[in-house]
C-alpha positions as CSV (number, residue, x, y, z in Angstrom):
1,X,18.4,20.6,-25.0
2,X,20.1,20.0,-21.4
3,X,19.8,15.7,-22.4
4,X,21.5,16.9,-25.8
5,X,24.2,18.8,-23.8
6,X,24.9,16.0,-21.3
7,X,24.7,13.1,-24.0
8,X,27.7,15.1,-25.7
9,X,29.5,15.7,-22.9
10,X,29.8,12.1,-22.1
11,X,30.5,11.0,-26.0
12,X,33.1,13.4,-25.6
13,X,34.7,11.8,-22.8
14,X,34.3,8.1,-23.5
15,X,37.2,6.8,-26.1
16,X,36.7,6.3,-29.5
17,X,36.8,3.1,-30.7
18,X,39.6,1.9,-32.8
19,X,37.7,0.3,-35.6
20,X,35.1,2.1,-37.2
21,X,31.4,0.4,-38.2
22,X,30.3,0.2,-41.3
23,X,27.9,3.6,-40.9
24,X,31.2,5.4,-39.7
25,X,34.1,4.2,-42.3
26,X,31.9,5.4,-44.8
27,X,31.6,8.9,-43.5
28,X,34.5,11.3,-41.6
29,X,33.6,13.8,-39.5
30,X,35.3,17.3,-39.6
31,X,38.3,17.6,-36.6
32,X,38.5,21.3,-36.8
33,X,34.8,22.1,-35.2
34,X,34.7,23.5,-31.8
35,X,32.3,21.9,-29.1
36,X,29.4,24.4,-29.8
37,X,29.5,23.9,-33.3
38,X,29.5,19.8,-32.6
39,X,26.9,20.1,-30.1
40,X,24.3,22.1,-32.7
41,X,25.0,19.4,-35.2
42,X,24.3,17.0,-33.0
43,X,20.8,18.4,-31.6
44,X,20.1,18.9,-35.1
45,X,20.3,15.2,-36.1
46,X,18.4,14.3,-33.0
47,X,15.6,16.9,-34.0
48,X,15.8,15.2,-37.1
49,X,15.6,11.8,-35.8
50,X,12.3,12.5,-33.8
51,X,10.7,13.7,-37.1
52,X,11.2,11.1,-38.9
53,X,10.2,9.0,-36.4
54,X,7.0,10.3,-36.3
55,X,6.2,10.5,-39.9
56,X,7.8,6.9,-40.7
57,X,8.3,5.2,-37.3
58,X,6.0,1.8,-38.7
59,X,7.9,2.1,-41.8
60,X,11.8,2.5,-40.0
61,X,10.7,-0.7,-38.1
62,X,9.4,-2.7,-40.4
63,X,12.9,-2.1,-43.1
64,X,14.7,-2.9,-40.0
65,X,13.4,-6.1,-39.3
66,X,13.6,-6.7,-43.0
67,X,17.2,-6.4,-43.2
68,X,17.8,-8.2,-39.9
69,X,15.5,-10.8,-40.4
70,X,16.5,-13.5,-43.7
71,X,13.9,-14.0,-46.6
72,X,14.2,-17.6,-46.3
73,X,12.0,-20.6,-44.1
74,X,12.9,-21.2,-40.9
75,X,14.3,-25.0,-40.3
76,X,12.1,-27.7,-39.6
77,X,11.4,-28.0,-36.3
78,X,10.9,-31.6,-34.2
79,X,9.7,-30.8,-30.7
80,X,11.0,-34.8,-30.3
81,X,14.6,-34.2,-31.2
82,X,17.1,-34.0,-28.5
83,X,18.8,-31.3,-30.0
């Protein structure tokens, strides 16, 4: 829980950054929580993440690579071609 602690601490010092991802626009976060009420959500998620690592970790990889991997060929490939 101490890694959990000090992993917040510094998100809470570094600045946020001015455009949002894609994961974040979707989803605001409340402004009105204190820092011990951010803190339990956030070793909540992380308890959360290592479950569901362990029960689907081959799965989480494989739908990874799947979306960052395209369903088409690769190019043809001459070992002969300058570029």
């Amino acid at each position: 829980m101490r890694d959990a602690r000090q992993a917040m601490a510094a998100s809470m010092r570094t600045p946020r950054r001015k455009r949002p991802s894609r994961a974040t626009a979707a989803f605001a976060l409340p402004s009105h929580w204190s820092p011990r009420q951010a803190l339990a959500v956030f070793e909540c998620l992380e308890l959360m993440r290592e479950q569901l690592w362990l029960a689907y970790g081959p799965e989480i990889q494989r739908a990874w690579r799947d979306q960052l991997v395209p369903d088409r060929t690769p190019p043809d490939f001459d070992p002969d071609s300058p570029f």
